[in-house]
C-alpha atoms as an extended CHARMM CRD file, in Angstrom:
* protein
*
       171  EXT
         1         1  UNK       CA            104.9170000000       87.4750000000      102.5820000000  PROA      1               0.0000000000
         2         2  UNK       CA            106.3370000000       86.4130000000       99.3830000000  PROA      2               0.0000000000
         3         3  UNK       CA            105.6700000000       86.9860000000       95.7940000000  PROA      3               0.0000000000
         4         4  UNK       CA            102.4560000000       84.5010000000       94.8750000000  PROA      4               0.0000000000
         5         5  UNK       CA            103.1750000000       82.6280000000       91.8340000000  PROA      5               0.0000000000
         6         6  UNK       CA            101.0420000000       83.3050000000       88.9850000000  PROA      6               0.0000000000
         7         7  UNK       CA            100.7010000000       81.2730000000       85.6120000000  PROA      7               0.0000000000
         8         8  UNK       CA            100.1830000000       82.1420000000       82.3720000000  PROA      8               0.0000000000
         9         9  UNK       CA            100.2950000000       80.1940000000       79.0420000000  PROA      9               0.0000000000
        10        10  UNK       CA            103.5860000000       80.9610000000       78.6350000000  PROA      10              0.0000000000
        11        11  UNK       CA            105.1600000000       82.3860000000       81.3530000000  PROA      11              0.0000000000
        12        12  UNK       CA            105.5920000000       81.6750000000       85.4580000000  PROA      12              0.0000000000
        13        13  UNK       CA            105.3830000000       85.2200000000       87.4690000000  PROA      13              0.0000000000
        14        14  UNK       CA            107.5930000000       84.1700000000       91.3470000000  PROA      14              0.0000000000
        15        15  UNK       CA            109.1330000000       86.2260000000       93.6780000000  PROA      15              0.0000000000
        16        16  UNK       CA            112.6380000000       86.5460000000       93.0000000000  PROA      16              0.0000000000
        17        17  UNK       CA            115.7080000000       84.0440000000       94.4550000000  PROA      17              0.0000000000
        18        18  UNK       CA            119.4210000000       84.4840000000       94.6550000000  PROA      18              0.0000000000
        19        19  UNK       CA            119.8680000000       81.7990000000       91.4370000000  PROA      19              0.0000000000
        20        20  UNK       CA            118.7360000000       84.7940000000       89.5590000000  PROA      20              0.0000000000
        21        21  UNK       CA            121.6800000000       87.4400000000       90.5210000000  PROA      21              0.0000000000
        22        22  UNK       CA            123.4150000000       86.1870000000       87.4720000000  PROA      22              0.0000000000
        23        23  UNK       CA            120.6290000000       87.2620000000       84.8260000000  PROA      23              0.0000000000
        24        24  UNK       CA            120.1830000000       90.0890000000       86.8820000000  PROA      24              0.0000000000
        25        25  UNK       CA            123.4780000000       91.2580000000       86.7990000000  PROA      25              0.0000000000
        26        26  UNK       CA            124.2310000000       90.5600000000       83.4200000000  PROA      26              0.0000000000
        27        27  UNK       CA            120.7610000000       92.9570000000       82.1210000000  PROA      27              0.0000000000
        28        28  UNK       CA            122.1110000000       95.6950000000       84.5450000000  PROA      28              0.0000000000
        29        29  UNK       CA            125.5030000000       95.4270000000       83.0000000000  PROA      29              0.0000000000
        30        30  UNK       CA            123.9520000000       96.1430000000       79.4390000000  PROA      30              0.0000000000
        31        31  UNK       CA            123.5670000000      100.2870000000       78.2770000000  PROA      31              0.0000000000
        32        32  UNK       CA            121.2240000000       99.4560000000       75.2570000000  PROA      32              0.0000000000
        33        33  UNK       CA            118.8830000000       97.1480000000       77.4430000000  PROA      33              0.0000000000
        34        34  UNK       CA            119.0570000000       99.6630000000       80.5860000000  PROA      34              0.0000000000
        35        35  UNK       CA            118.2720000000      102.5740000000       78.9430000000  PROA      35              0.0000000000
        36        36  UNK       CA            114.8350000000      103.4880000000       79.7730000000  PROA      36              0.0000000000
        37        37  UNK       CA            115.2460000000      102.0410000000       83.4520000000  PROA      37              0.0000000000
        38        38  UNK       CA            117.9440000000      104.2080000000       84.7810000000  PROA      38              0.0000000000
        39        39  UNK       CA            121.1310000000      102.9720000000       82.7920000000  PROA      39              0.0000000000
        40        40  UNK       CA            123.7440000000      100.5120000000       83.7930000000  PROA      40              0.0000000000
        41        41  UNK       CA            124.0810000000       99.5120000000       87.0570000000  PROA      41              0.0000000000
        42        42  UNK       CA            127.1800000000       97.7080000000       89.3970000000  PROA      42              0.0000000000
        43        43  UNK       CA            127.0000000000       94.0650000000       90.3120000000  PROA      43              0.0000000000
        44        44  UNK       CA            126.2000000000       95.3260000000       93.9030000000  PROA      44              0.0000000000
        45        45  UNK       CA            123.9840000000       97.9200000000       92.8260000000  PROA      45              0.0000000000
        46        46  UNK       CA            122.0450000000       94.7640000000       90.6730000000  PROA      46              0.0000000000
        47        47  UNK       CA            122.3390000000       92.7890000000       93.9900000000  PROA      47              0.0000000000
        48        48  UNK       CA            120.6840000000       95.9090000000       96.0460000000  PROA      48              0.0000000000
        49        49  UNK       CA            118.0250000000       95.6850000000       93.0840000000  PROA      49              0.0000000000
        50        50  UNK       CA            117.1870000000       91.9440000000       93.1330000000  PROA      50              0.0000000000
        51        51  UNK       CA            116.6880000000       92.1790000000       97.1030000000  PROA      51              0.0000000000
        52        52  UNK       CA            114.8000000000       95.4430000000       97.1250000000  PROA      52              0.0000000000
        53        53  UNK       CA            111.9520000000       93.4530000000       94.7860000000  PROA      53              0.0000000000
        54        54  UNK       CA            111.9650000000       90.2180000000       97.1450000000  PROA      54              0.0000000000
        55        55  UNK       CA            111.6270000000       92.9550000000      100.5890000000  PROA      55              0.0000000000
        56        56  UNK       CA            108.5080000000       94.9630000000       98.6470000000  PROA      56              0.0000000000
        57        57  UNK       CA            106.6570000000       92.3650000000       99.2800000000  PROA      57              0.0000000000
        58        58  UNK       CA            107.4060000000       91.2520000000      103.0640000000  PROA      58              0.0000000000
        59        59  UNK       CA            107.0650000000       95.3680000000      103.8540000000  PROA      59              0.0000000000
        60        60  UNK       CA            104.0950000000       96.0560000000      101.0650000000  PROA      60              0.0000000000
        61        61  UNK       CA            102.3630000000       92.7780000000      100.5410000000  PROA      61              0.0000000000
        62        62  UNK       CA            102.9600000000       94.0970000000       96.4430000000  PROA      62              0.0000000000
        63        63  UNK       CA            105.9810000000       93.9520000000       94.3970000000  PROA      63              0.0000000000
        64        64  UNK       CA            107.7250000000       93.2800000000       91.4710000000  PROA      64              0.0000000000
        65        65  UNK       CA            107.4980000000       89.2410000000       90.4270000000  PROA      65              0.0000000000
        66        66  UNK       CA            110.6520000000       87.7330000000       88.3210000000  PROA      66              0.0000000000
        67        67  UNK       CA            109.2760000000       86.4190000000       85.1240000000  PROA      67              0.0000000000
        68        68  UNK       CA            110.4050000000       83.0840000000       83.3590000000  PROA      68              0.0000000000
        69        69  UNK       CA            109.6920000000       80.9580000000       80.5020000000  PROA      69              0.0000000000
        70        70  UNK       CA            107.6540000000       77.8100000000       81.6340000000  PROA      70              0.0000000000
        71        71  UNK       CA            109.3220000000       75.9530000000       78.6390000000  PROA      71              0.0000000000
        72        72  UNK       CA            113.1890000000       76.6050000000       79.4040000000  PROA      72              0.0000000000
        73        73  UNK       CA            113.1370000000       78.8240000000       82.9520000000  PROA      73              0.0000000000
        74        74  UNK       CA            115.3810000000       80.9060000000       81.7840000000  PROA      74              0.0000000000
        75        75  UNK       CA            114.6300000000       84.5800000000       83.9200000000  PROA      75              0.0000000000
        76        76  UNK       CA            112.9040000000       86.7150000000       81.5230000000  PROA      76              0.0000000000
        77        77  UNK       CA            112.4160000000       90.0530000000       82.8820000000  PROA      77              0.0000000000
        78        78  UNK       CA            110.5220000000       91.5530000000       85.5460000000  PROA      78              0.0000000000
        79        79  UNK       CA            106.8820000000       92.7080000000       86.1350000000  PROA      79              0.0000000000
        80        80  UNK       CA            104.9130000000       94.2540000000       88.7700000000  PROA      80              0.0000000000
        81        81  UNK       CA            103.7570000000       96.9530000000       91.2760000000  PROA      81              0.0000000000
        82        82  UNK       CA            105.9150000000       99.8940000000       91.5850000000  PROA      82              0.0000000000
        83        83  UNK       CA            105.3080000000      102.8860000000       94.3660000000  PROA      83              0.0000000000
        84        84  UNK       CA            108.3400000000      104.7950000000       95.3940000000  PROA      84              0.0000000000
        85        85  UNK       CA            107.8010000000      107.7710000000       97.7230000000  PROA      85              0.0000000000
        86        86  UNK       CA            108.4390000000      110.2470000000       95.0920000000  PROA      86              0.0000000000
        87        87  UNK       CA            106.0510000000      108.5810000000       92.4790000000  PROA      87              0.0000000000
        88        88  UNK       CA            102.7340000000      110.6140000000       91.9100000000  PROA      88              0.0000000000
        89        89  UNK       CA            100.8400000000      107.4830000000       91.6430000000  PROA      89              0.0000000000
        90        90  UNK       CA            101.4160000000      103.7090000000       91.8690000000  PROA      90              0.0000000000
        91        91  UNK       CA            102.5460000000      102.3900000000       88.8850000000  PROA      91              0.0000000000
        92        92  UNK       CA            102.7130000000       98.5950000000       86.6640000000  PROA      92              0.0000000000
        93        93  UNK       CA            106.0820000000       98.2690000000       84.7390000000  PROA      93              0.0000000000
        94        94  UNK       CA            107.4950000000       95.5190000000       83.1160000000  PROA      94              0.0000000000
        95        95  UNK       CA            111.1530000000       94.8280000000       81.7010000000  PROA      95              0.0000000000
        96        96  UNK       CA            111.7590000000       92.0920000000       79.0070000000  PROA      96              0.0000000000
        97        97  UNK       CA            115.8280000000       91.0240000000       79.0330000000  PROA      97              0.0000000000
        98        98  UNK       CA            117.0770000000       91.3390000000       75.3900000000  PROA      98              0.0000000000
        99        99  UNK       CA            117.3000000000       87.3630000000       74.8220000000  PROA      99              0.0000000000
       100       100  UNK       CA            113.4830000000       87.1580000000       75.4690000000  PROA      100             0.0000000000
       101       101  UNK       CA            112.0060000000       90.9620000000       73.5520000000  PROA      101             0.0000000000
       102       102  UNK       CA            109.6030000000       90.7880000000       70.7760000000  PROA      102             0.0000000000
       103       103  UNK       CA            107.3590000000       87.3030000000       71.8220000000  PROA      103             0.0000000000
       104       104  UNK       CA            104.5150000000       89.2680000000       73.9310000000  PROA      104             0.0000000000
       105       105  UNK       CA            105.6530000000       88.2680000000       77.0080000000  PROA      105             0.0000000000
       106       106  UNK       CA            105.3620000000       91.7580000000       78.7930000000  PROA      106             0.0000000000
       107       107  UNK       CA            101.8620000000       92.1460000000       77.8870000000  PROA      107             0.0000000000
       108       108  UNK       CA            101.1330000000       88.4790000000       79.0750000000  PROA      108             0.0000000000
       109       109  UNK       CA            102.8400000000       89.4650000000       82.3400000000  PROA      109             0.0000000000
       110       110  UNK       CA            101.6570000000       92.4250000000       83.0140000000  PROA      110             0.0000000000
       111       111  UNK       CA             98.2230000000       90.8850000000       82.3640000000  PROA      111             0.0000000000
       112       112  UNK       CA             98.4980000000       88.6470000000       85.0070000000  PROA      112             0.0000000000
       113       113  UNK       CA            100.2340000000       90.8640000000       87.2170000000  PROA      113             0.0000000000
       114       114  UNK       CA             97.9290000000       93.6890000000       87.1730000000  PROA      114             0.0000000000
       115       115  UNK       CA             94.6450000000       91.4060000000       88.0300000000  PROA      115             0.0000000000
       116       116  UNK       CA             96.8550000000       89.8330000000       90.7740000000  PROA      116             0.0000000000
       117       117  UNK       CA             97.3750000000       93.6990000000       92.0270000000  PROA      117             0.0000000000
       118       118  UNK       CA             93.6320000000       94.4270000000       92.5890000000  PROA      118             0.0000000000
       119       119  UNK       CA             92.7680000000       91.3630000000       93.6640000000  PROA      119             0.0000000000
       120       120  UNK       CA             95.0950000000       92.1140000000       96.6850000000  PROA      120             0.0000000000
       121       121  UNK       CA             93.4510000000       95.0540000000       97.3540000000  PROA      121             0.0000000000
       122       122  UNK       CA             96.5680000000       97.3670000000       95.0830000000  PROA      122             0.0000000000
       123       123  UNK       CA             94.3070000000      100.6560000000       93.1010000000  PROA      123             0.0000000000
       124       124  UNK       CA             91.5430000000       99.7740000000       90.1900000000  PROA      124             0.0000000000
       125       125  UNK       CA             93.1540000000      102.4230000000       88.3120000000  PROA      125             0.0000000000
       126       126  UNK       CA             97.1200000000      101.9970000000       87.5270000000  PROA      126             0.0000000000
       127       127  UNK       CA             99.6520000000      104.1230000000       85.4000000000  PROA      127             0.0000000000
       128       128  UNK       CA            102.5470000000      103.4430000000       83.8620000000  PROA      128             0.0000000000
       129       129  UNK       CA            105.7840000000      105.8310000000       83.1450000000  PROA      129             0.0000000000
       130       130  UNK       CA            106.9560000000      105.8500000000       79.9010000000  PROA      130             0.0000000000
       131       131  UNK       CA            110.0030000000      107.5150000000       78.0740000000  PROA      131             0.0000000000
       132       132  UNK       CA            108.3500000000      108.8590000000       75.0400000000  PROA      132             0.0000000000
       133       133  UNK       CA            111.0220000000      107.1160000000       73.0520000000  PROA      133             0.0000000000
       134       134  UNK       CA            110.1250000000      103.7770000000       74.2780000000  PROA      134             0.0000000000
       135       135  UNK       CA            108.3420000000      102.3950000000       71.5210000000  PROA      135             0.0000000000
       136       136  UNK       CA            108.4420000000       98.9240000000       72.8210000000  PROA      136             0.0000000000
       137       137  UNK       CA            106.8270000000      100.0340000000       76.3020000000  PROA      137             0.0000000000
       138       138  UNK       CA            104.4440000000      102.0640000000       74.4010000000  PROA      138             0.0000000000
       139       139  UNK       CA            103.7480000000       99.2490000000       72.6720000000  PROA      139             0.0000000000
       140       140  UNK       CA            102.5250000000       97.0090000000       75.5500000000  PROA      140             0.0000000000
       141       141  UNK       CA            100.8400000000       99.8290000000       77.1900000000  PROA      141             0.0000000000
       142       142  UNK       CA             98.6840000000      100.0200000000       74.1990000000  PROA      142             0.0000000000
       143       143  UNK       CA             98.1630000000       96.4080000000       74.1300000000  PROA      143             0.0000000000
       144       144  UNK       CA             97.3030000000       96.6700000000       77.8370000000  PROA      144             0.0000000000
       145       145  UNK       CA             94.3990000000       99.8440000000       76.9640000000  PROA      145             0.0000000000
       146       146  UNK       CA             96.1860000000      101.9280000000       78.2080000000  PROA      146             0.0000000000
       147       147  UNK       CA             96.3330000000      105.7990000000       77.2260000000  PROA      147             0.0000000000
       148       148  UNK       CA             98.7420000000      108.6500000000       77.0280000000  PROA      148             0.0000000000
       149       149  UNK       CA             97.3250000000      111.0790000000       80.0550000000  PROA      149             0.0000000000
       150       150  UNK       CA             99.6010000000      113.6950000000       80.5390000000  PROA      150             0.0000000000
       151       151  UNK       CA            103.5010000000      114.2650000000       81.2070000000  PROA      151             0.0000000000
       152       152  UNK       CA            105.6740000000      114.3620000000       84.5090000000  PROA      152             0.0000000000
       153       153  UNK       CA            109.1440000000      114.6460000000       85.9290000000  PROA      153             0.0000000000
       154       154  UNK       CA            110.3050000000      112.0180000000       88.0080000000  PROA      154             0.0000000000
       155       155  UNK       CA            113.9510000000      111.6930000000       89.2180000000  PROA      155             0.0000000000
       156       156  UNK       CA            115.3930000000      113.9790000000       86.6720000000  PROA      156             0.0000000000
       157       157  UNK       CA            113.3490000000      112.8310000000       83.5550000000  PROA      157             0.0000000000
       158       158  UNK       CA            110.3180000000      113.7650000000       81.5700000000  PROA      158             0.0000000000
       159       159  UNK       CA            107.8360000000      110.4270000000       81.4440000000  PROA      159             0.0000000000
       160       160  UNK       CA            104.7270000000      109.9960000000       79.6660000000  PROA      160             0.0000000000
       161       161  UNK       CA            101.5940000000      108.9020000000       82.2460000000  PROA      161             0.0000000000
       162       162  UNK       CA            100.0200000000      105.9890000000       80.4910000000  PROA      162             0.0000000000
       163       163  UNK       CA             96.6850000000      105.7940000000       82.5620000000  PROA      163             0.0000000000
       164       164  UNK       CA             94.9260000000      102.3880000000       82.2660000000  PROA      164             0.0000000000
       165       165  UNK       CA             92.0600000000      101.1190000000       82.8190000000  PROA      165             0.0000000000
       166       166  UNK       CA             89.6580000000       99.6710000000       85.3930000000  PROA      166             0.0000000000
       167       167  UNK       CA             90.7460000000       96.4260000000       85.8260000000  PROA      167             0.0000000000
       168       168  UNK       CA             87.1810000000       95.4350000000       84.3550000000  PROA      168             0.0000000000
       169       169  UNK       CA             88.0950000000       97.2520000000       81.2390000000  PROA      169             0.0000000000
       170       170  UNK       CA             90.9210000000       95.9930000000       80.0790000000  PROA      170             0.0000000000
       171       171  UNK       CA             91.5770000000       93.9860000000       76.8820000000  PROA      171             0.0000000000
């Protein structure tokens, strides 16, 4: 299976292709805009990254969709389900590149994203882990109804749980 593509208004959610290395690799080559999602990362290491979304959803039949401008294409960030192993709980997150911050376009994926998620059978219930410094993440959680739950350690750092809500519920 491959990522289903989703529209919004303003955005196109598709799985991810190899014409998008280069964005890739240039956000994973950035310290400011990698911060809060593990720091910077090789060229390979962005490759392993960008291949690793595409597989989640031939093993998982869930992933993480690239997420572009429908005016312009231009690769926009990222967006979907997340459930590692060592996660507590399947998560939503959502990275906007620099170039594209500050328009609402994480909420308006993640929107779409998350009703996609339930409707192919992913949890009602979803959390997201958030650096309590990132404002911007906070932000959209909020905008999403989400709620600050309780505090966990995953791979090394302390996250905030955002819990949000029923599908039904949400704003």
């Amino acid at each position: 299976m491959i990522a289903p593509r989703l529209e919004t208004e303003r955005l196109v959610l598709r799985g991810f292709a190899p014409a998008d290395f280069p964005a890739m690799a240039a956000f994973f080559a950035d310290p400011v805009a990698t911060r809060f999602v593990g720091g910077v990362k090789s060229p390979e290491r962005a490759h392993a990254i960008l291949s690793a979304f595409a597989g989640e959803w031939v093993l998982y039949g869930l992933g993480q969709w690239a997420v572009e401008e429908r005016e312009g294409g231009g690769l926009a960030g990222f967006v979907g389900y997340i459930n590692p192993p060592d996660w507590p709980e399947p998560e939503i997150g959502w990275t906007t590149f620099p170039a594209y911050q500050k328009r609402g376009y994480a909420s308006e994926a993640s929107r779409a994203a998350r009703a996609e998620i339930v409707r192919r059978g992913g949890p009602a219930r979803i959390v997201s882990y958030i650096d309590a410094d990132n404002r911007a993440s906070i932000r959209v959680a909020e905008k999403l109804g989400a709620r600050p739950e309780s505090e966990v350690g995953l791979r090394g750092e302390r996250l905030v749980v955002w819990r949000h809500p029923e599908i039904g519920g949400m704003q």
